[in-house]
C-alpha positions as CSV (number, residue, x, y, z in Angstrom):
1,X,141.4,118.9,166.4
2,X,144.7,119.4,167.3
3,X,146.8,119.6,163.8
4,X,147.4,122.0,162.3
5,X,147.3,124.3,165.5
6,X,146.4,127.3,163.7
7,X,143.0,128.2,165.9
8,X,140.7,130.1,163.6
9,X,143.4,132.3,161.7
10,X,142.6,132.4,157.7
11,X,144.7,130.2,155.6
12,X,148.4,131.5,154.3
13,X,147.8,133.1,150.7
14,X,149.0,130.1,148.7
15,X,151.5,132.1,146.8
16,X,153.2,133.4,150.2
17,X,157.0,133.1,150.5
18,X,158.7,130.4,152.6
19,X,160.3,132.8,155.0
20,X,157.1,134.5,155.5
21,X,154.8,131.5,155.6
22,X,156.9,130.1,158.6
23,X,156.5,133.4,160.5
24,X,152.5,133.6,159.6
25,X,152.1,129.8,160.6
26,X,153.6,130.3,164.5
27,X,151.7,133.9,164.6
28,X,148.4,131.5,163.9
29,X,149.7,128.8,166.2
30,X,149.8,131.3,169.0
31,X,147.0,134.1,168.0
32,X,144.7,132.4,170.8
33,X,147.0,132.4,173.5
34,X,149.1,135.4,172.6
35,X,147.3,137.8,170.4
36,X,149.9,140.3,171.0
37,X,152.8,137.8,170.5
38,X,151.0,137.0,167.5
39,X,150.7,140.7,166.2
40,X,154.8,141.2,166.9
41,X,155.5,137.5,164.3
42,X,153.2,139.1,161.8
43,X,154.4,142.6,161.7
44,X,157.9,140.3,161.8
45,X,156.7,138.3,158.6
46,X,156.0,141.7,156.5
47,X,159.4,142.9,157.1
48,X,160.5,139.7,156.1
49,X,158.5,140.4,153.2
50,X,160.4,143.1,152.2
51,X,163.6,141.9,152.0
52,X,161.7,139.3,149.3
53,X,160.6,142.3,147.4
54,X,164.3,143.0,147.4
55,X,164.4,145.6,150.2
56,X,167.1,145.4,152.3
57,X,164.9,144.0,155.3
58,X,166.7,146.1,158.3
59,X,164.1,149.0,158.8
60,X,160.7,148.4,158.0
61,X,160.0,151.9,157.8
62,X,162.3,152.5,155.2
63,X,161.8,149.8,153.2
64,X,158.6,150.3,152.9
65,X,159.4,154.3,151.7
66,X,161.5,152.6,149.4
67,X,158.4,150.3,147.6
68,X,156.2,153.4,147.7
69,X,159.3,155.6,145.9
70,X,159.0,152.2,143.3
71,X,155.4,152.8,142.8
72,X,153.5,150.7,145.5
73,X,149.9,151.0,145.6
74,X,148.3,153.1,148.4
75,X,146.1,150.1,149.1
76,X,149.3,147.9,149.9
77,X,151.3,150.6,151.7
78,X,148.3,151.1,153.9
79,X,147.8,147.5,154.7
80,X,152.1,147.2,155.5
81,X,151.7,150.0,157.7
82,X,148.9,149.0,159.6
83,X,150.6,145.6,160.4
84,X,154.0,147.6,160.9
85,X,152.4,150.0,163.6
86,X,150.3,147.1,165.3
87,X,153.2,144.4,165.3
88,X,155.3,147.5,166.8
89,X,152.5,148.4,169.5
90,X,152.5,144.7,170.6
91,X,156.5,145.2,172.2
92,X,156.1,148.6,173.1
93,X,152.8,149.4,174.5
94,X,151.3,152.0,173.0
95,X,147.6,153.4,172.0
96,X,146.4,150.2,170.1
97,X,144.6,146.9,171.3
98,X,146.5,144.2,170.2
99,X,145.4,142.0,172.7
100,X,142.4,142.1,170.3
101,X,141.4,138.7,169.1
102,X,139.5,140.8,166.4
103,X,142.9,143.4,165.6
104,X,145.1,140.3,165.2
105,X,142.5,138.6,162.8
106,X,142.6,141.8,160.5
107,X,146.5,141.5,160.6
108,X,146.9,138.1,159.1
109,X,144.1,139.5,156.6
110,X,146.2,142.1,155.7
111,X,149.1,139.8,155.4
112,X,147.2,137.8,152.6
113,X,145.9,141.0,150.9
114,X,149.8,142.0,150.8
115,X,150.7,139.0,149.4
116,X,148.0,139.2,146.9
117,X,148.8,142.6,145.7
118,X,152.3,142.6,145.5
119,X,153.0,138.3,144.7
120,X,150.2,136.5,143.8
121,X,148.4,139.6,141.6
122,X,151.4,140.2,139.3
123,X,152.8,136.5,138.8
124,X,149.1,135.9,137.2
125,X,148.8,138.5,135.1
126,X,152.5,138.3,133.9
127,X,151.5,134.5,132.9
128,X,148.9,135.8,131.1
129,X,150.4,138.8,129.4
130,X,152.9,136.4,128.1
131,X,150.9,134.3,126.7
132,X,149.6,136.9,123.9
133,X,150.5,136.9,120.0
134,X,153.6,138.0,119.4
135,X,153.2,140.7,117.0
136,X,150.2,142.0,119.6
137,X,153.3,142.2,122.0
138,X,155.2,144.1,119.2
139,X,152.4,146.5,118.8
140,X,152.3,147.0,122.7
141,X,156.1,147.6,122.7
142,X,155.8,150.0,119.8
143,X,153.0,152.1,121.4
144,X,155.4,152.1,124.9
145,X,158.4,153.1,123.3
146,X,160.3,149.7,125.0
């Protein structure tokens, strides 16, 4: 099969933004022949990301500081900086393996999982949460404070 050129990389998290989703379908294109080339679009595609979270997309490392200061989940801040240091390792040699068929396969895992946690996640539960009685929401609101 030769479309969609994507090898064996998992699918794109349905809920994944444009921007990102074009950077995650060339790292897949290329994942077999370049791992490493692949690692560097991916760790590309979460900074991307950031900038969508509404970061201002320039430093990675910052950004993500910034989304931890705004109460991101260890889980997710994990997962960015394991792509982040990976994706960096892949232009500037360093101690990890990214010609690793098996590193760049956790990679666009992690991807996903971001995109879970931080897109997909919240729009479901805000469609849910929205959908409740509205004096339960008042109730809610009163016990809050808002």
């Amino acid at each position: 099969m030769f479309y969609p050129d994507n090898g064996n990389a998992p699918f794109p998290n349905p809920e994944m933004p444009e921007p990102v989703l074009r950077l995650y379908m060339e790292a897949s294109a290329i994942h077999i022949k370049s791992p490493r080339g692949a690692a560097a679009l991916l760790r590309l595609s979460i900074q991307v990301l950031t900038k969508e979270l509404g970061e201002e997309g320039k430093n990675i490392n910052k950004d993500i500081g910034n989304l931890v200061k705004k109460g991101l989940p260890e889980i997710v801040q994990q997962s960015l900086d394991i792509v982040r240091v990976t994706g960096n390792d892949a232009v500037h040699p360093g101690q990890i393996d990214t010609d690793s068929q098996e590193t760049v396969g956790q990679l666009f895992d992690l991807v996903n999982i971001i995109i879970e946690y931080m897109i997909a996640l919240p729009k479901k539960v805000s469609g849910i949460y929205t959908g409740l009685p509205k004096d339960k929401m008042k109730g809610i609101n009163d016990r809050d404070g808002k």
